[in-house]
VMD Tcl script that draws the C-alpha trace (Angstrom):
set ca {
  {114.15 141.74 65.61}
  {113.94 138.40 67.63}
  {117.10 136.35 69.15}
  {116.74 132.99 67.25}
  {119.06 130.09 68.91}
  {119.72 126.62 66.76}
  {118.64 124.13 69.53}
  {119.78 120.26 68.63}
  {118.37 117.40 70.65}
  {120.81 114.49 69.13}
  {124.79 114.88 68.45}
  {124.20 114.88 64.88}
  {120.51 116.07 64.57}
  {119.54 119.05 62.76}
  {119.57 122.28 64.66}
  {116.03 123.71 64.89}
  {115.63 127.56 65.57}
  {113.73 128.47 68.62}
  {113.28 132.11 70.12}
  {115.69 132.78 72.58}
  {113.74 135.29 74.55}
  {115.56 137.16 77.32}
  {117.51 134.21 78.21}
  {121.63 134.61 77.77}
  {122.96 131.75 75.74}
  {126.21 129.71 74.87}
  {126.90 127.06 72.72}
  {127.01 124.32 74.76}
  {124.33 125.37 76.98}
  {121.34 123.15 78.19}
  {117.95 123.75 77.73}
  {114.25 122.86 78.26}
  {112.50 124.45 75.41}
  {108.90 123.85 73.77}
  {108.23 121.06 71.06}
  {104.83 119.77 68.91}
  {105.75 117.40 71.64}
  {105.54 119.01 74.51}
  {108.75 120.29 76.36}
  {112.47 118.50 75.65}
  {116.08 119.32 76.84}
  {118.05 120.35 74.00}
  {121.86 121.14 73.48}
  {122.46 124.70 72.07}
  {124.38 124.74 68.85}
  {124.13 127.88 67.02}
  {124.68 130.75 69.59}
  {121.96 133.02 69.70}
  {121.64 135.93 66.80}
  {119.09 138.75 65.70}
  {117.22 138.20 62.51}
  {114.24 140.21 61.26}
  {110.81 138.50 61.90}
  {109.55 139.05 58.70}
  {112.57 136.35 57.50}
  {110.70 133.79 59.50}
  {108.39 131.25 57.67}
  {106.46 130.73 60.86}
  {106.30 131.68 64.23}
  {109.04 129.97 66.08}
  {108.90 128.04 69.38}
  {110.05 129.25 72.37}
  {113.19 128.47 74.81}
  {111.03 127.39 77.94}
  {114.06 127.98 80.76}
  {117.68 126.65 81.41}
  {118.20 122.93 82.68}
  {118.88 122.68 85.93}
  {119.77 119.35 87.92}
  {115.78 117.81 88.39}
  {115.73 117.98 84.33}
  {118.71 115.83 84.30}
  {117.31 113.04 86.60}
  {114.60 113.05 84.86}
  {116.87 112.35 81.69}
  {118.38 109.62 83.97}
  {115.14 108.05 84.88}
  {113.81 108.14 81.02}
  {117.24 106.52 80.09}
  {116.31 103.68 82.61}
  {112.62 103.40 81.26}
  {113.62 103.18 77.89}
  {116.26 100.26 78.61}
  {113.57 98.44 80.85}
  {111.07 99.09 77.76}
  {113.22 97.69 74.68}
  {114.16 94.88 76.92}
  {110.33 93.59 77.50}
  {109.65 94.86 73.68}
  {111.97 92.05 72.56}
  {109.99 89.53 74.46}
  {106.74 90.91 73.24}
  {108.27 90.91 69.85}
  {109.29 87.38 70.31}
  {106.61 85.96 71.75}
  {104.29 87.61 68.56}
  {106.52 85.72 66.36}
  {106.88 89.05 64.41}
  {109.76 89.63 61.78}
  {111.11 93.12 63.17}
  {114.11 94.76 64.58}
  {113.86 96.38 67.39}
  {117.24 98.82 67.84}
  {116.21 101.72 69.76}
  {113.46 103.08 72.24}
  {112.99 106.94 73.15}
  {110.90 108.39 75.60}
  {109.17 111.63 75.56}
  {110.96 114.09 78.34}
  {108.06 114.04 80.39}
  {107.51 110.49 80.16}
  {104.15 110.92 78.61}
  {105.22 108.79 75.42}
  {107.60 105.85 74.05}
  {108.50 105.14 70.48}
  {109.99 102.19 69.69}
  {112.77 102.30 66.10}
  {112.43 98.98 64.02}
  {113.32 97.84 60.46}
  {111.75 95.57 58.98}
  {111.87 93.88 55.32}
  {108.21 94.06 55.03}
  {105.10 96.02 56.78}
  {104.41 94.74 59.85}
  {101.24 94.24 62.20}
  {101.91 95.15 65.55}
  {98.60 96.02 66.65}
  {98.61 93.38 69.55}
  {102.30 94.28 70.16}
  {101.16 97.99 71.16}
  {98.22 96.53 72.83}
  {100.86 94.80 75.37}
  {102.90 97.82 75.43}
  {100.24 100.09 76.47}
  {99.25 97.73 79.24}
  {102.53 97.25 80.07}
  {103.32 101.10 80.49}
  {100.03 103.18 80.80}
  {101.54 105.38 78.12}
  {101.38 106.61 74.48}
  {103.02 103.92 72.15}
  {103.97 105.05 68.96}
  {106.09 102.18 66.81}
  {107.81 103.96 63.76}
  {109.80 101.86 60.86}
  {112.95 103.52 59.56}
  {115.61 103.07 56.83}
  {118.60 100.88 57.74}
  {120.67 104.37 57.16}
  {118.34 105.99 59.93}
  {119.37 102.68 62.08}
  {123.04 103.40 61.67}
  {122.85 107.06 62.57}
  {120.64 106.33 65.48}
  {122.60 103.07 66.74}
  {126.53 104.62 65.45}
  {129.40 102.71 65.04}
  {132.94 102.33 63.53}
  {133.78 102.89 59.69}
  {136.34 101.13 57.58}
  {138.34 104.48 58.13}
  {138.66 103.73 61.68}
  {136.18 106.29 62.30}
  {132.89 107.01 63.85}
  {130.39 107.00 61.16}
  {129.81 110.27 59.48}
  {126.19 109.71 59.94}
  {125.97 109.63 63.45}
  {128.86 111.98 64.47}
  {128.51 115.05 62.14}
  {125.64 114.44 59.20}
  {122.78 116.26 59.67}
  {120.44 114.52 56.93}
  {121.21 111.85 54.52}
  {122.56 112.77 50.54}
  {121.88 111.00 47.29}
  {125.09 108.79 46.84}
  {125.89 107.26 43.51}
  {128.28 104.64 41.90}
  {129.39 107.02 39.44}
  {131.00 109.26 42.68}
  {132.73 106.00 43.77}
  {134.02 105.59 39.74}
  {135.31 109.32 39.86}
  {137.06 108.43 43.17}
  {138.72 105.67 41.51}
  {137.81 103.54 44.13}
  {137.37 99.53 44.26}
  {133.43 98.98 42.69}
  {133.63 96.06 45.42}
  {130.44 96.59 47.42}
  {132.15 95.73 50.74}
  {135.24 98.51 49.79}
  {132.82 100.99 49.52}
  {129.79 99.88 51.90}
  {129.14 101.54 54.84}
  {127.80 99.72 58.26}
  {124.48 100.20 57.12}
  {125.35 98.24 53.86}
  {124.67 101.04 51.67}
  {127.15 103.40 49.58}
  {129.30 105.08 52.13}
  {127.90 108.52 52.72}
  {131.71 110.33 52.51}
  {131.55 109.46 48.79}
  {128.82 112.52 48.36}
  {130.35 114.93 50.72}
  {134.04 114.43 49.32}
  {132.77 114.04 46.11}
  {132.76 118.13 45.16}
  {136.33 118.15 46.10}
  {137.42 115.74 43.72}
  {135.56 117.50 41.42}
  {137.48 120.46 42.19}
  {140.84 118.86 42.15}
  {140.44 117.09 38.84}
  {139.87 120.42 37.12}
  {142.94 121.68 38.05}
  {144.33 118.44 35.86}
  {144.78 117.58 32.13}
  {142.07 115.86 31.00}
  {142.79 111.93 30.02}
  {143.47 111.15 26.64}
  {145.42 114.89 26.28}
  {149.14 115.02 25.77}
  {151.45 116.69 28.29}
  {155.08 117.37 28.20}
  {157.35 115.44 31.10}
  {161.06 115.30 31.82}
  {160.84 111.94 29.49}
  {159.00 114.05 26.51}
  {155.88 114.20 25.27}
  {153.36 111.55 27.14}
  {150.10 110.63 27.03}
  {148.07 111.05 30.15}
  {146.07 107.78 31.14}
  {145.17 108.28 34.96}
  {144.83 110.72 37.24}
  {145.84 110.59 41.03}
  {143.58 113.47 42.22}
  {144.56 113.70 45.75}
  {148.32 113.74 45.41}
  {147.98 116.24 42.02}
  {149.73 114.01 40.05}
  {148.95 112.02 36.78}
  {150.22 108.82 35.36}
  {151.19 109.44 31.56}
  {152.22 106.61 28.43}
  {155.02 107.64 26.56}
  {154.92 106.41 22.69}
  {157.72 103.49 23.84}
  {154.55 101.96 26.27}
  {156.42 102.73 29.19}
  {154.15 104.67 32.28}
  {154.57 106.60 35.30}
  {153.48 108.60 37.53}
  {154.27 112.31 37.35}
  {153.41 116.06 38.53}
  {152.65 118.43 36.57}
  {155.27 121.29 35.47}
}
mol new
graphics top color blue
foreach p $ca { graphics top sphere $p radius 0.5 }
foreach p [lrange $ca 0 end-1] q [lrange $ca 1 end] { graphics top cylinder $p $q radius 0.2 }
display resetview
């Protein structure tokens, strides 16, 4: 049996499993732990628990110590690298003439390595731009193009609920989202009513979308005929999240009722 502890290095990145060792853990807890990268502080989210090796798909990484306060200035001093480097990446950029945008630079805990978040409409050749970079820095350069979803998670922001974006506060990876979720929400097909920041469909229609589901099967179905305090009706709508439906009677008129 092995302690296995769900280590997450972003507020709403997925929680990798590492091997906890002898070290006594709390969610919460900072920590320097082992990566294909080489070591990074992470934030422990899943308390540590016992599971049988033989679970495992592969041997798991292991939790390298506790963070103490010269891991943290390091943090500080790769927070100030990485605004210095976005800030001459820009004039690179612009000075290339390339069609990118640059959002976001990370550097590797160490120092060792920057990668640089753009998106771009098209592929782009920035093989001078590294050149620049690496002379620039002395260090490994790695430019990756992501999704304009990715952008939004990374960058966060506000949504039309008056709420930080789902992506970037709780989301761990991105769902399919259809139009047919927004249709069974009965919401506005407007594509700025149900847009997100990112200018895609808004990522709450798939997670909210099973419990409308669940709430319109507790209803009559449309089309069926229920009996009110007015008589017999015809049911026409549904308003899912209040349990009510609205319902024709044979005169024309409509309203909205619960059910008996």
């Amino acid at each position: 049996m092995k302690k296995i502890v769900g280590i997450r290095f972003k507020p709403a990145g997925k929680a990798y499993d590492f091997d906890c060792g002898a070290f006594v853990l709390n969610e919460g807890d900072k920590v320097i732990v082992e990566t294909d990268q080489g070591l990074g502080l992470g934030v422990v989210a899943v308390p540590p628990t016992r599971r049988d090796e033989q679970l495992l798909n592969k041997p798991l990484k292991k939790v390298y110590r506790i963070a103490n306060q010269k891991d943290f200035r390091q943090i500080e001093k790769n927070l100030s690298s990485e605004k210095f480097a976005r800030t001459y990446c820009l004039f690179c950029i612009k000075e290339l003439g390339l069609e990118m945008n640059l959002f976001s630079v990370e550097s590797a805990f160490d120092g060792s390595k920057l990668t640089f978040f753009f998106t771009s409409e098209s592929r782009v050749d920035f093989r001078q731009l590294v050149k620049m970079l690496v002379k620039e820095f002395g260090v490994r350069i790695e430019m990756r193009q992501v999704g304009i979803r990715n952008q939004a998670k990374m960058c966060g922001g506000i949504g039309r609920c008056g709420r930080e974006l789902c992506c970037s506060s709780f989301l761990e990876k991105f769902e399919p989202v259809s139009i047919r979720m927004a249709k069974e929400q009965r919401l506005s097909l407007n594509p700025t009513k149900i847009s997100g920041q990112c200018g895609r469909l808004m990522c709450c229609l798939t997670f909210e979308n099973e419990t409308y589901q669940h709430l319109r099967n507790s209803l009559p179905q449309i089309g069926h005929t229920v009996e009110t305090d007015r008589g017999k009706a015809k049911v026409i709508c549904h308003n899912v999240i209040c349990n009510r439906v609205v319902v024709r009677l044979d005169d024309g008129q409509e309203f909205e009722t619960g059910l008996k």
